[in-house]
C-alpha positions in Angstrom: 0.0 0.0 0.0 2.5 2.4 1.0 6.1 2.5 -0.2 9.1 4.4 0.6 10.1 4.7 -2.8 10.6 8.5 -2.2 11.9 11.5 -4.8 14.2 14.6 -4.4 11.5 16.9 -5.5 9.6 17.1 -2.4 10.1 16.8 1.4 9.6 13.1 3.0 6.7 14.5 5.4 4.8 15.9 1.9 5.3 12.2 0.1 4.4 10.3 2.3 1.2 13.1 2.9 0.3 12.3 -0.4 1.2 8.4 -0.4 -1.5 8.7 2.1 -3.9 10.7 0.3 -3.7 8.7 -2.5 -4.0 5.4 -0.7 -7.6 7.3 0.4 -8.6 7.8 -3.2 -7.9 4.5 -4.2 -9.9 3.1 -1.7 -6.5 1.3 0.2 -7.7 2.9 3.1 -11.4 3.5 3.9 -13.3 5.5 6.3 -13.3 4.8 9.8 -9.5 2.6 9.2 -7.2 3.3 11.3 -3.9 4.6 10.1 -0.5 2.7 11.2 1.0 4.2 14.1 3.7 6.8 13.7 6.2 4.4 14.9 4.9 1.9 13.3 4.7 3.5 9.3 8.3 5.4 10.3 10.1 1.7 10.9 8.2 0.2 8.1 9.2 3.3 5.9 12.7 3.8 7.2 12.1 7.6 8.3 12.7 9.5 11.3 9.1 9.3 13.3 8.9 13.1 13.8 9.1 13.2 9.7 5.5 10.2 9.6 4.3 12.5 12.7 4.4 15.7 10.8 2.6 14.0 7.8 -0.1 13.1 9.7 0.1 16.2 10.8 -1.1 17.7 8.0 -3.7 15.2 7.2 -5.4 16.4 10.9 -5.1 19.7 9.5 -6.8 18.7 6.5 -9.8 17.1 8.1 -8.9 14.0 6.2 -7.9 12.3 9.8 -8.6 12.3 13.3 -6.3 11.8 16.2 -8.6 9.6 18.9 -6.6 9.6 22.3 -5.5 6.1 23.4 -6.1 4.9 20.3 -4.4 6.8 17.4 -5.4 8.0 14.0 -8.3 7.1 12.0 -10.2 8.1 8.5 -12.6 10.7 8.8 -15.9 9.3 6.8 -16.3 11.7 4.2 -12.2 11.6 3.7 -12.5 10.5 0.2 -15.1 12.8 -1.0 -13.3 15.5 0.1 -9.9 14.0 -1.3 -11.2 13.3 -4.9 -13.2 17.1 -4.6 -9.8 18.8 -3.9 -7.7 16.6 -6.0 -10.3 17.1 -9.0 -9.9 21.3 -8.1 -5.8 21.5 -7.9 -5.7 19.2 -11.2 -8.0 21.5 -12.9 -6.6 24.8 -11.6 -2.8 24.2 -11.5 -2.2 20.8 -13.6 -4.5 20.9 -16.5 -3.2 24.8 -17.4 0.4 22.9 -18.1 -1.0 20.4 -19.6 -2.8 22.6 -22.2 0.5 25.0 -22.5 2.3 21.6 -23.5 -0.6 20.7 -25.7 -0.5 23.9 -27.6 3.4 24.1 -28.2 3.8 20.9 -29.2 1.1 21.6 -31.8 -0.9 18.4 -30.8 -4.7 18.7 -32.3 -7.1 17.9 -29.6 -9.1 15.3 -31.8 -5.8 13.6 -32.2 -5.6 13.1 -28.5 -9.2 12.1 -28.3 -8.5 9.0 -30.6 -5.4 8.0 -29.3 -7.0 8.3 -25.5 -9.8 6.4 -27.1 -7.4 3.6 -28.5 -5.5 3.0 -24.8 -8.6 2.9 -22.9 -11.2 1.0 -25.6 -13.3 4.0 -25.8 -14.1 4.2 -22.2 -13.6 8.1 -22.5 -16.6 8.6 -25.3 
């Protein structure tokens, strides 16, 4: 489910955030789970706990999790709602405008990216 197969581009506390997140969206973790314990995900991962602390961190912050004393963190039902909602707004607002910029100055015509999408997924996208 979760892999330390971390980049340069990005702090470990931000990856692993998003290894998280991501885990959410596909469903790897479900509402009302319970997430490993810091230790736990920081000996399994091979980072320092305060850097799988700080992550989850941010995941409190986000509403996505809740911290229950005594027995640690769990999914807040209505996590992945909200997940795929925000995920669906940053890839529209700050992805898809690169994406389209690429698009352009490569000089790809959008029909030719229809029928090629079409081709890869067996027309799922028509």
């Amino acid at each position: 489910m979760i892999t330390s197969d971390w980049t340069d581009d990005q702090p470990i506390y931000r990856q692993l955030r998003d290894k998280v997140v991501n885990a959410i969206i596909d469903g790897d973790l479900k509402e009302g789970e319970p997430l490993p314990s810091v230790r736990a995900i920081a000996v399994d991962l091979q980072i320092n706990p305060i850097t799988a602390s700080k992550a989850y961190q941010e995941l409190v912050a986000e509403d996505l999790v809740e911290k229950r004393r005594g027995l640690g963190m769990f999914i807040i039902e209505g996590a992945r709602g909200k997940v795929l909602s925000n995920e669906r707004r940053r890839f529209l607002e700050e992805d898809w405008p690169r994406i389209l910029e690429r698009i352009d100055s490569l000089g790809i015509d959008p029909q030719d990216l229809l029928a090629t999408s079409a081709e890869k997924t067996g027309g799922r996208n028509e």
